[in-house]
C-alpha positions as CSV (number, residue, x, y, z in Angstrom):
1,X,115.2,231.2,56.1
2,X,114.0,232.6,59.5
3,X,112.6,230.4,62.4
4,X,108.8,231.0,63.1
5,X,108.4,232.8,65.9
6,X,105.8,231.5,68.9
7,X,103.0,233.6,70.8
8,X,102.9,233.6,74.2
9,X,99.8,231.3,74.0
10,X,101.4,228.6,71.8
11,X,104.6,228.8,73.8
12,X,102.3,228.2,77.3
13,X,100.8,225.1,75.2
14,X,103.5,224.0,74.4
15,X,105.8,223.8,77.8
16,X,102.2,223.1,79.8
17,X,102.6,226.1,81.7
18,X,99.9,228.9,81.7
19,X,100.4,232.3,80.1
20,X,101.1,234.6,83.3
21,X,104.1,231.8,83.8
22,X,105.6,232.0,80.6
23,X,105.4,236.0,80.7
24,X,107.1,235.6,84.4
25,X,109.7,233.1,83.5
26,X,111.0,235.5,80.6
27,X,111.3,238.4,83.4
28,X,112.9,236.9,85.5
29,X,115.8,235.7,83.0
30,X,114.7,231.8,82.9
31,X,113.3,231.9,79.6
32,X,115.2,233.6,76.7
33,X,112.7,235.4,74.4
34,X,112.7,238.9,72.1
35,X,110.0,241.0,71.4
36,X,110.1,242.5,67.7
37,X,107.6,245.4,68.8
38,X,105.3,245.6,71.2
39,X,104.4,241.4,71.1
40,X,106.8,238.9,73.1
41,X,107.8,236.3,70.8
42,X,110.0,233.2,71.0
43,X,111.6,230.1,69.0
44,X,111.8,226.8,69.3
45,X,115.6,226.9,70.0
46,X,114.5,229.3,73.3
47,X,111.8,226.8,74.5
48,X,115.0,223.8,73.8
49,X,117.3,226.0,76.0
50,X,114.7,226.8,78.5
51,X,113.8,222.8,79.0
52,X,117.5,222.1,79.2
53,X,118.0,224.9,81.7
54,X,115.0,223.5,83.9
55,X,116.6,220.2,83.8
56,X,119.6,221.2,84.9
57,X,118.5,222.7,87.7
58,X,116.5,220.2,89.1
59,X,119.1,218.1,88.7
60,X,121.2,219.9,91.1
61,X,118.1,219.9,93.8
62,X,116.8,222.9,93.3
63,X,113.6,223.8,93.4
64,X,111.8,224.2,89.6
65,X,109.5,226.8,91.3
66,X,107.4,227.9,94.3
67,X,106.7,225.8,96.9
68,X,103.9,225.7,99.3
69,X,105.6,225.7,102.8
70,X,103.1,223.7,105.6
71,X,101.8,226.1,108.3
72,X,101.6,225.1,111.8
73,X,99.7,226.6,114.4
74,X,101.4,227.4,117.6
75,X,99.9,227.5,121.1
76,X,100.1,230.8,123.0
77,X,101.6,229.5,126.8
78,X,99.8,231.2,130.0
């Protein structure tokens, strides 16, 4: 009996992330995936070790992904 396999659309739906982030987190490692072919697929034992992974590392106070750094302006002394 083999596990379904998940499109990149149905994965995105299903962690609440959007496609371009679900393609990004695979690349860089984060999310474990295959692709049988030319189509990246994944299972729902990937998307389990991907949450746990997340969790874990917010737990340790990292950041779970960019952050938007607040931008001061600075005055030019005469």
């Amino acid at each position: 009996m083999s596990a379904e396999l998940l499109t990149v659309p149905q994965v995105a739906d299903r962690l609440g992330l959007t496609e371009y982030q679900v393609r990004q987190e695979h690349a860089r490692g984060v999310l474990p995936g295959r692709r049988p072919g030319r189509f990246l697929r994944f299972t729902d034992t990937d998307l389990e070790t991907y949450v746990a992974r997340i969790a874990v590392d917010r737990g340790a106070g990292q950041a779970s992904g960019p952050t938007r750094l607040s931008h001061t302006r600075r005055r030019r002394s005469l």
